[in-house]
C-alpha positions as CSV (number, residue, x, y, z in Angstrom):
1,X,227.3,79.4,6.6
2,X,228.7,82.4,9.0
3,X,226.8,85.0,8.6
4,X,227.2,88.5,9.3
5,X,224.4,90.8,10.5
6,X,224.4,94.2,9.1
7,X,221.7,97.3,9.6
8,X,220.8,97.4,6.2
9,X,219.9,101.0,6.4
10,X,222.7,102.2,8.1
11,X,225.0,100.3,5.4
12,X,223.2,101.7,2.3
13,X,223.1,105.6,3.9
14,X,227.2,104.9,5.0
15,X,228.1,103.8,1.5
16,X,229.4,101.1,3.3
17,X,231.4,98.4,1.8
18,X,232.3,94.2,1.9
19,X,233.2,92.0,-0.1
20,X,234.9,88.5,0.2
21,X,234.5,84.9,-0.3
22,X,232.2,82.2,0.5
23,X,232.8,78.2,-0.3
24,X,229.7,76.9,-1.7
25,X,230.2,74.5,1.0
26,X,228.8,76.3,3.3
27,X,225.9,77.8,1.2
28,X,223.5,74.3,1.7
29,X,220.5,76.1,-0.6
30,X,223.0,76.9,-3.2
31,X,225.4,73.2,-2.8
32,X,221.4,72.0,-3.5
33,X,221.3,73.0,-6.7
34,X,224.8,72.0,-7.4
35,X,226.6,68.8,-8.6
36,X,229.1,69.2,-5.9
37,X,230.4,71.7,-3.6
38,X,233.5,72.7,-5.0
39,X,234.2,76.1,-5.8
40,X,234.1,79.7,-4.3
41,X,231.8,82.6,-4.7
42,X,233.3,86.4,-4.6
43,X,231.2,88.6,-3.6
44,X,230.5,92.4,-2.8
45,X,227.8,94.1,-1.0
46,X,228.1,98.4,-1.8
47,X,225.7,100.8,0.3
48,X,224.0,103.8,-1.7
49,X,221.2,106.0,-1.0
50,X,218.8,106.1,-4.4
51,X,218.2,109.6,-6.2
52,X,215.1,109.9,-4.0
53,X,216.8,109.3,-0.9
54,X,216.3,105.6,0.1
55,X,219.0,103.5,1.0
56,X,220.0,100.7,-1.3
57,X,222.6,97.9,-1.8
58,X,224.0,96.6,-4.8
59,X,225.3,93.0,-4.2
60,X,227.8,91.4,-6.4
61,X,228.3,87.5,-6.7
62,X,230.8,85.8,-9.3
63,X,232.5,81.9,-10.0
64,X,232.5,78.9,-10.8
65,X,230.2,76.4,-9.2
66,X,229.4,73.0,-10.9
67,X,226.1,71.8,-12.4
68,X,224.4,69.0,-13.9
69,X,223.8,69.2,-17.3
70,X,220.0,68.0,-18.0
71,X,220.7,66.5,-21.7
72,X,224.0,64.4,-21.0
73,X,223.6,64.1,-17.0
74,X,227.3,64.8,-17.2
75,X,228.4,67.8,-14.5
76,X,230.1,70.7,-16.1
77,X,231.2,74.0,-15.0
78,X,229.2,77.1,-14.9
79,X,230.2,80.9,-14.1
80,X,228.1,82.6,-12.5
81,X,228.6,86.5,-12.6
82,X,225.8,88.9,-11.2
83,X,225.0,92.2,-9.3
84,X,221.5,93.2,-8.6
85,X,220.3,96.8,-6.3
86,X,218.0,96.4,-3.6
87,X,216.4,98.9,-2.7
88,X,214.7,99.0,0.9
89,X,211.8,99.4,2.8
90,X,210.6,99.6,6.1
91,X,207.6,97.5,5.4
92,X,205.8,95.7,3.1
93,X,203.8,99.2,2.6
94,X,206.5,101.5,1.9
95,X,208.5,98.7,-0.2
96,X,205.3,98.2,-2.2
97,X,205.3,101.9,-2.8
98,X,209.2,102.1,-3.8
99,X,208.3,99.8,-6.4
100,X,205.5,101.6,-8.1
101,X,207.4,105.3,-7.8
102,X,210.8,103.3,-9.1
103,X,208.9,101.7,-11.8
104,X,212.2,100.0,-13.2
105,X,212.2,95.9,-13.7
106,X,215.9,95.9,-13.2
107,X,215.5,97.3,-10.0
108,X,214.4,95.0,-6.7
109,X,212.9,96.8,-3.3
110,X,212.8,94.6,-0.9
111,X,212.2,95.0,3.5
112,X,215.2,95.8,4.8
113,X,216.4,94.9,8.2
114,X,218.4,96.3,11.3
115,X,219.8,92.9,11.7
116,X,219.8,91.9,8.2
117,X,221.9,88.7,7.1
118,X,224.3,89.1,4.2
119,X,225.0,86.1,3.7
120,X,221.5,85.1,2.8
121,X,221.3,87.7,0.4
122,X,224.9,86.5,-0.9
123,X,223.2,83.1,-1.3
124,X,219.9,84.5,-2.7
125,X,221.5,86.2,-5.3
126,X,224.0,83.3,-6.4
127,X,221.2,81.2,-6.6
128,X,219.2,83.4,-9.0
129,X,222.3,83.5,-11.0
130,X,221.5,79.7,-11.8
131,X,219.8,78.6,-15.1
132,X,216.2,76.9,-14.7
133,X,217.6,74.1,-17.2
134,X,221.2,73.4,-16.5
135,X,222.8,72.5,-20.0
136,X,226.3,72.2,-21.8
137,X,226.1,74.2,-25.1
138,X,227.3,71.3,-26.9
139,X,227.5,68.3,-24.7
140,X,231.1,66.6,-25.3
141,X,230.1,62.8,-24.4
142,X,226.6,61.4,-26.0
143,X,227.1,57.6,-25.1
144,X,225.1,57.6,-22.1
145,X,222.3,59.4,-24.0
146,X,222.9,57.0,-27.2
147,X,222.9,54.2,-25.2
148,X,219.0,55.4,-24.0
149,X,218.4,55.7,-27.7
150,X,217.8,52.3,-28.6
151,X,216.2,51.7,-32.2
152,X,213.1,50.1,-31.4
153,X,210.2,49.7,-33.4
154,X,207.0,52.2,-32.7
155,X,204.2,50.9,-31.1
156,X,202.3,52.4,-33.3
157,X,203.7,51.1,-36.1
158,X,202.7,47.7,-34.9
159,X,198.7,49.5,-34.4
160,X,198.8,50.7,-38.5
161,X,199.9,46.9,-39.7
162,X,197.1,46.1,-37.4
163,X,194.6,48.3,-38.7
164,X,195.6,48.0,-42.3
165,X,195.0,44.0,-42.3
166,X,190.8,44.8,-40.5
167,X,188.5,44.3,-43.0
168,X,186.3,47.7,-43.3
């Protein structure tokens, strides 16, 4: 992937700004999880300082990557569309101590960086996006499930004729 290396803090107190596109090509964590690696992610990274004077980013990630749907093993298309703030520490201390003061769920502190990798957190946050379980809503071809779903007669049906004809 080419990255870019940004000081974190410096962008967040700027209000600095980027946005672009990245292939999921060249996101290998992300083309992982996928059934292929067509597709682009757009993305945006916006610099902010937080009401109590921290610097933060808010990055942005959106598209259409394709995934493999765990019922019908068929791949299938799936938009992705999310934006989470960061807010940074220096350390694990301070970061630690953001969070507590913040005391918000929807709001991630993380250490922040002087040489800090955008494209990481670009990839980070597309793969978050991601469902655990991968699923159509309604899958639109069932033969390769139907064909696993063979009538056959339960084994234990075979253990009750068995048990029914033991003398007690």
């Amino acid at each position: 992937m080419s990255a870019f290396v940004i000081d974190a803090f410096d962008f967040g107190r700027s209000n600095g700004h980027r946005d672009g596109m990245l292939p999921v090509a060249q996101m290998t964590r992300l083309g992982k999880d996928c059934a292929d690696d067509s597709g682009d992610i757009a993305w945006s990274i916006d610099g902010a300082l937080t009401s109590h004077g921290y610097a933060a980013l808010t990055v942005a990630v959106s598209g259409t990557v394709q995934l493999v749907c765990q019922r019908c093993l068929t791949p299938f298309a799936y938009e992705i569309d999310s934006s989470t703030v960061l807010v940074l520490g220096k350390d694990d201390d301070e970061a630690d101590q953001i969070e507590a003061m913040l005391d918000d769920e929807s709001i991630d502190v993380i250490v922040g960086s002087r040489t800090c990798d955008m494209g990481e957190l670009i990839e980070d946050e597309a793969l978050l996006a991601l469902p655990h379980v991968p699923k159509h809503d309604v899958c639109p071809d069932t033969k390769l499930l139907d064909a696993l779903k063979v009538d056959k007669p339960s084994p234990f049906a075979a253990l009750k004729d068995a048990k029914a004809d033991t003398p007690n």
